[in-house]
Every structure is written in C-alpha cells, then in structure tokens.
PAZA-618032 format. One record per residue (C-alpha): residue number from 1; residue in three letters; x, y, z. Coordinates in nm, 2 decimals, decimal comma, always signed. Layout:
# residues N
NUM; ala; X; Y; Z .
...
# end
This chain:
# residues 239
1; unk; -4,54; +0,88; -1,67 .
2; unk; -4,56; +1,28; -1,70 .
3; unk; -4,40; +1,49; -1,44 .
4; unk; -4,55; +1,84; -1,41 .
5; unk; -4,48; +2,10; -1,17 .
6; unk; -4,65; +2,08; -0,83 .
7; unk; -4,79; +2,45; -0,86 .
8; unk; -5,00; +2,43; -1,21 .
9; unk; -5,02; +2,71; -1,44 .
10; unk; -5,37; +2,77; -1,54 .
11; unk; -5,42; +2,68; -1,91 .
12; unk; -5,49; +3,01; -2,08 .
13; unk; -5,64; +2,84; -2,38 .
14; unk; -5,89; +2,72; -2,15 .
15; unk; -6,02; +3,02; -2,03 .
16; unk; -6,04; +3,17; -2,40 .
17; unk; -6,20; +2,84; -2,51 .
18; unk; -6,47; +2,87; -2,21 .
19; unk; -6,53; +3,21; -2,32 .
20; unk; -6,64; +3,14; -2,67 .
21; unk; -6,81; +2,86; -2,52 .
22; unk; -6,99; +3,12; -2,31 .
23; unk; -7,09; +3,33; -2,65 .
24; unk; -7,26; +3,03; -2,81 .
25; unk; -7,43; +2,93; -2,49 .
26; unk; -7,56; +3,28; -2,45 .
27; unk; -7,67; +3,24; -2,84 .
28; unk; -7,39; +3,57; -2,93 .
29; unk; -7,31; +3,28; -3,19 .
30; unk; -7,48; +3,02; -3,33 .
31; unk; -7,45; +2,74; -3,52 .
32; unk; -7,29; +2,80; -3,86 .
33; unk; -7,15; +3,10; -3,77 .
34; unk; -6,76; +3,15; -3,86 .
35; unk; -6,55; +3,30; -3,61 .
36; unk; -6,33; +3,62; -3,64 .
37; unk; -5,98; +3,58; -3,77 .
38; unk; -5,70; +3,44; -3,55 .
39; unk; -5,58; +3,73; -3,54 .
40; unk; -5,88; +3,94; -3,45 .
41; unk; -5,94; +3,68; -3,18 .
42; unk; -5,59; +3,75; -3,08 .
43; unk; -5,67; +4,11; -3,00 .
44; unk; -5,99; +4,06; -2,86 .
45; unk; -5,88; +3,85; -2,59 .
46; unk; -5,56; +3,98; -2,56 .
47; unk; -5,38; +3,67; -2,59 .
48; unk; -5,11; +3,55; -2,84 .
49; unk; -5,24; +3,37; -3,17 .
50; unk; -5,05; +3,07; -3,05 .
51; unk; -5,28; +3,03; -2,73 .
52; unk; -5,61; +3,12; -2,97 .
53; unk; -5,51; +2,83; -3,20 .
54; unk; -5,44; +2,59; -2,85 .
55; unk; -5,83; +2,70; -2,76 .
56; unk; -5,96; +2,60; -3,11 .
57; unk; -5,82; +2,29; -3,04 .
58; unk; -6,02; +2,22; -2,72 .
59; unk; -6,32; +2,35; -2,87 .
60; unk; -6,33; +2,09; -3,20 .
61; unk; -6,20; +1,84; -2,96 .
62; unk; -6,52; +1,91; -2,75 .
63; unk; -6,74; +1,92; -3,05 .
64; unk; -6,81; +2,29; -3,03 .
65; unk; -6,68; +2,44; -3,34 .
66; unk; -6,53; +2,26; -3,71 .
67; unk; -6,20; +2,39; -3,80 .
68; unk; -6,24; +2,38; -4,20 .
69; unk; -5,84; +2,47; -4,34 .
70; unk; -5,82; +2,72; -4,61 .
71; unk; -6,21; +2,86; -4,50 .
72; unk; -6,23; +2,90; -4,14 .
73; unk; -6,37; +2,83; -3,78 .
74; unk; -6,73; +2,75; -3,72 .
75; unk; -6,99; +2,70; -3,46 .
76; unk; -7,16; +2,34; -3,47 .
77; unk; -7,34; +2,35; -3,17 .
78; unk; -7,63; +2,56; -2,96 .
79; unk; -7,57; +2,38; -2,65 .
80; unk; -7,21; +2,35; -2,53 .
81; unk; -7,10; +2,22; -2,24 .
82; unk; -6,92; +2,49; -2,06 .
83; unk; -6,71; +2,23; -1,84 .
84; unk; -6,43; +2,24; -2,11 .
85; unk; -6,20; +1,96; -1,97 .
86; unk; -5,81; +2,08; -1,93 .
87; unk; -5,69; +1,84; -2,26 .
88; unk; -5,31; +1,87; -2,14 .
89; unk; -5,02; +2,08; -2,27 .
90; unk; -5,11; +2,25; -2,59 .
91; unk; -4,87; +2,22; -2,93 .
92; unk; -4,79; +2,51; -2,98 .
93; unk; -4,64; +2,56; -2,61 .
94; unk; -4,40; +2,23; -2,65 .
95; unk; -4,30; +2,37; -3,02 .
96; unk; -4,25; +2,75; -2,84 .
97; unk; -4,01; +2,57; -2,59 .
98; unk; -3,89; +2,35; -2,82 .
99; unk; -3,74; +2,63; -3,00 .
100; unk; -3,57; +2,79; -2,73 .
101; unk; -3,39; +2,46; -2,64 .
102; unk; -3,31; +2,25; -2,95 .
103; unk; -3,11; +2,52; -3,12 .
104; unk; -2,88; +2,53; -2,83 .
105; unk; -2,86; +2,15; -2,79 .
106; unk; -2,79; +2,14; -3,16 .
107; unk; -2,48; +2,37; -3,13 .
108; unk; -2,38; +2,19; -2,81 .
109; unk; -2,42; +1,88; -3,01 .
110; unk; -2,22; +2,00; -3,29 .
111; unk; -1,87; +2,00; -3,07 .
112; unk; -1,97; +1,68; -2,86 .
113; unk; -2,12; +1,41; -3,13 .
114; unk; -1,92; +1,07; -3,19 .
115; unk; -1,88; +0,93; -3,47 .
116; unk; -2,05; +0,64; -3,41 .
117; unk; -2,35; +0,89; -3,31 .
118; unk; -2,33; +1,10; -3,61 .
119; unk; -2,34; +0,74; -3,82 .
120; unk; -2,66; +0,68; -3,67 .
121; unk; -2,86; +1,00; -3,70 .
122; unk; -2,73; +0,92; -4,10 .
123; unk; -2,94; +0,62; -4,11 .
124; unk; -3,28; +0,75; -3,92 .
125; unk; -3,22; +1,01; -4,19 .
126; unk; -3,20; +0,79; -4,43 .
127; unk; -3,54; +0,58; -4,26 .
128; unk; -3,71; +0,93; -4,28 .
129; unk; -3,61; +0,98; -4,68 .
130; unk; -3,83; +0,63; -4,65 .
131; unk; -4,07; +0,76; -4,47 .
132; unk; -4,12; +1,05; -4,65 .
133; unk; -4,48; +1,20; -4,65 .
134; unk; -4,60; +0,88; -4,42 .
135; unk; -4,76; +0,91; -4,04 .
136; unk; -4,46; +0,63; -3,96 .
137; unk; -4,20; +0,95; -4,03 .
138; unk; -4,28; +1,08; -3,71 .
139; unk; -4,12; +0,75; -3,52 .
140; unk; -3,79; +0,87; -3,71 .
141; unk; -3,84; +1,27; -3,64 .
142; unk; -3,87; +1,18; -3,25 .
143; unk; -3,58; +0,94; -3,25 .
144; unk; -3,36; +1,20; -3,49 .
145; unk; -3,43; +1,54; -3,23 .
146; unk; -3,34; +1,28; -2,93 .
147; unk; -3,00; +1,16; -3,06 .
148; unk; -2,87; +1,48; -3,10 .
149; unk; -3,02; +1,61; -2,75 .
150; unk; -2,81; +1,30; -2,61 .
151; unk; -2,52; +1,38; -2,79 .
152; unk; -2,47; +1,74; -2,61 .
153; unk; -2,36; +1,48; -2,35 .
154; unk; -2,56; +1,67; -2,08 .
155; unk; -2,82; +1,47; -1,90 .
156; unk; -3,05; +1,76; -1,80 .
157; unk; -3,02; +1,85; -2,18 .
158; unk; -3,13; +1,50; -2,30 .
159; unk; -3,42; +1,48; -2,03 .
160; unk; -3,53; +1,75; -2,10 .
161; unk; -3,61; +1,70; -2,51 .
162; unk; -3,71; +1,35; -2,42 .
163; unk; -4,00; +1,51; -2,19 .
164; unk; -4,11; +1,73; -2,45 .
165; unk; -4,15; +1,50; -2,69 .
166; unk; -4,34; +1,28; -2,39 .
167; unk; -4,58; +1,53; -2,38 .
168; unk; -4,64; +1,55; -2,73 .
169; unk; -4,71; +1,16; -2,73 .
170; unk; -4,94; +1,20; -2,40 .
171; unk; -5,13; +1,54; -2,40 .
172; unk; -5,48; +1,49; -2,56 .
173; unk; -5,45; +1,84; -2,70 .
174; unk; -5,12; +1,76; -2,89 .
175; unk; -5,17; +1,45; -2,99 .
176; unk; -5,53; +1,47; -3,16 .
177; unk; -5,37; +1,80; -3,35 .
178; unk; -5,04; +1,59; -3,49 .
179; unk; -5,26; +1,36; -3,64 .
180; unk; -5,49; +1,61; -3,80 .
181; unk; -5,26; +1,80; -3,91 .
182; unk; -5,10; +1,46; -4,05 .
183; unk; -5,44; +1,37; -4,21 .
184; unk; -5,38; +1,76; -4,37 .
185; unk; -5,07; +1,69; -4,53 .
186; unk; -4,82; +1,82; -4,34 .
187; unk; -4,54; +1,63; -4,25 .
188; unk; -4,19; +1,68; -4,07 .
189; unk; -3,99; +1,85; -4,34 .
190; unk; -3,72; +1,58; -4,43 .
191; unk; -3,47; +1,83; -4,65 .
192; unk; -3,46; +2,07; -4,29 .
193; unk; -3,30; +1,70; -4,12 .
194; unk; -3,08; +1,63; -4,38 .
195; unk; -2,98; +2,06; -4,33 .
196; unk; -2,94; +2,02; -4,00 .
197; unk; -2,74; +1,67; -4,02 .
198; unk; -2,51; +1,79; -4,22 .
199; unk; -2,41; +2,12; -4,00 .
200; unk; -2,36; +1,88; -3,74 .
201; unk; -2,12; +1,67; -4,00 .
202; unk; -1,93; +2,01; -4,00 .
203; unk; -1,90; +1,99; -3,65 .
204; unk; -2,01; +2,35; -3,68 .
205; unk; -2,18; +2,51; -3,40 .
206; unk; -2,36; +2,81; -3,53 .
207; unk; -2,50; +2,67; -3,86 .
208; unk; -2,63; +2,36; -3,62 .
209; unk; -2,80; +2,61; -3,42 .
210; unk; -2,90; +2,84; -3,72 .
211; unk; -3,06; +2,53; -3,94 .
212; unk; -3,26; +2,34; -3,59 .
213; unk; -3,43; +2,74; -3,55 .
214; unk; -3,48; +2,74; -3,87 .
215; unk; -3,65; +2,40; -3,88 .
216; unk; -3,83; +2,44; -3,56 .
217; unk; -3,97; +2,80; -3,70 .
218; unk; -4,08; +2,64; -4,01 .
219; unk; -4,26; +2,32; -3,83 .
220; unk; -4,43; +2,66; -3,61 .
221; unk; -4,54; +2,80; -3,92 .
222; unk; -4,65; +2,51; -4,09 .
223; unk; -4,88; +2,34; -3,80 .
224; unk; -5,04; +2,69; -3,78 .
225; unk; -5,16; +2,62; -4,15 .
226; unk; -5,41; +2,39; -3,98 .
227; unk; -5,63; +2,75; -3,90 .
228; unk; -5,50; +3,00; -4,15 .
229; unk; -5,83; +3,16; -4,31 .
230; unk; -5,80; +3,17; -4,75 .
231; unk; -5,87; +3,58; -4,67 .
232; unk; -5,50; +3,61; -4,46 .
233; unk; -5,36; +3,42; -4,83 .
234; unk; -5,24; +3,10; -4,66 .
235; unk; -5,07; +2,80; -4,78 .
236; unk; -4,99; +2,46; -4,67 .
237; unk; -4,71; +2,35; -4,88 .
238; unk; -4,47; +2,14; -4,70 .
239; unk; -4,16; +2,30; -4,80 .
# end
C-alpha cells in the first residue's frame, strides 16, 4: 500500500497537461501538429523541463499526443478529453528526490556496511552483469539501491528508498514510462553499479556519495532521452 501525505500537492504536470489539452480542444493545435521544444514549453509555462516531460507523459498515456524519440511530440487527437486523470507521482519527481537521498545513504553506507552485506550487493552485481540490457535488470537495480539504503543502518533511511522505489512500481505515470523507455533501449547502467560498489568496498565515504550522484544524474539524463528533439542534437546511448 502507498502512504501519501494527508494534504496533497496538486500535480503541476497536470495542470500543464490540461492546458495543452485545452489548445487542441480549442483547435490552437491539431492533429499532426509537433509541439514546441521542451524547452520552449518550459518557458512558456513557466515550469521546469522535468514537470513538461511528467505532462507528456499524461498526455500519450491519455491518447492525446505520440511522443516519437529523436523527432518530437505530436498531436493525435481533435477531441481530447479534458478530465486528464491524476496518473500518480511522476518519474522524474522520484529520480529528483532520489538524488538528494541516495548519495547520502551511499556515504552513510560506506562507514556502516558488513561484510556479509557488501558480499551480497557483489552477487546482485554480478545477476545485473547477467542481466545486462534485459527488462529482468531492473529486479536487480531495485534490490542493489535497497541493500545499501539498509546498510546506513538507519530505519527512516531504509524506508524511505524502499517507498520510492514503491512508487515507481505503483504510480501509473512511472511505471508505463520505465517500460517505454525500456522498449527504447535504455537500461540501468551496470558499469555506474559496479563504480559505486566498489567505493563502497573502499569503505570510502565521499567517492560512495560522488559515484551514486553521479549515477543517479546520469539515469536523469538518460530517461529524458525519451523526449529530446534531433534539433537540441540528442542521444540515447546507454553509457
């Protein structure tokens, strides 16, 4: 079961995506057209690009535009429905928070881990190396960020990456993007685990926190591939 707060947080992405939804009903846009940039959208309504990629989401999820990678964002329908359903946290939100608390477990985690725990987050390595470039890596990705948030030895710690990675399993919005962006190509980056498992091996703090940003800046980067338009020169090489 998801816990969320008692006093919600209205989904910004949802009122951008009603927005656009409210251009195409009003015929501003119209089937085939390709929206503006993310960028551009960014600055028209004064949002970040990460909350402008989140409302693309609920758009293609609700049938209103086609997210084409390398090319753009385009209209598909005439008629939208404007009641845009809330889809749940976005993915971009639980990577954005993910990367202000697994660096810091990661250091934490660095001074605390047991051998015995350190031994194990070798072999789910090992499963990912397996794994590699296969949906089933992202069993091993989830099991590998949750061992070392247990190992801080700090309950609120551990709860608190176990959650997040809850609501990447439950939100509709998160989990139809991680498997498109799986059917894209882009997988966990299994060199960035074998980095960060072996700062941990050290038993040294900073590089443990300075390799899980790292990763967790990359796997940011990399999702947003997904909507990157050929004309900004994107890429999506896992690397």
């Amino acid at each position: 079961m998801i816990l969320e707060p008692l006093v919600q947080v209205p989904r910004l992405y949802l009122r951008v995506a009603k927005q656009v939804a409210s251009y195409i009903s009003s015929g501003e846009l119209k089937p085939g057209d390709q929206l503006p940039s993310e960028r551009d959208l960014a600055k028209t309504f004064n949002v970040s690009r990460p909350t402008i990629r989140e409302a693309m989401i609920a758009l293609e999820l609700s049938g209103l535009i086609q997210v084409r990678t390398g090319s753009g964002v385009y209209i598909t329908q005439t008629k939208p429905e404007l009641s845009l359903a809330d889809k749940g946290i976005g993915p971009f939100e639980v990577l954005e928070l993910r990367r202000l608390v697994e660096p810091g477990a990661c250091a934490l985690a660095a001074e605390r881990m047991k051998k015995t725990q350190l031994a194990k987050l070798k072999r789910i390595l090992a499963a990912m190396k397996k794994r590699s470039n296969k949906p089933s890596l992202q069993q091993s990705d989830k099991e590998f960020h949750i061992l070392i948030a247990e190992s801080t030895e700090n309950a609120a710690i551990a709860a608190t990456v176990n959650w997040l990675w809850e609501l990447r399993e439950h939100s509709e919005l998160n989990r139809v993007f991680h498997a498109r962006i799986l059917e894209e190509g882009i997988f966990p980056n299994v060199d960035q685990h074998e980095r960060v498992l072996k700062a941990l091996a050290k038993g040294d703090a900073v590089l443990a926190q300075q390799a899980m940003f790292d990763h967790l800046d990359h796997a940011i980067e990399m999702a947003a591939t997904y909507f990157e338009r050929y004309d900004e020169g994107s890429t999506v090489e896992n690397s």
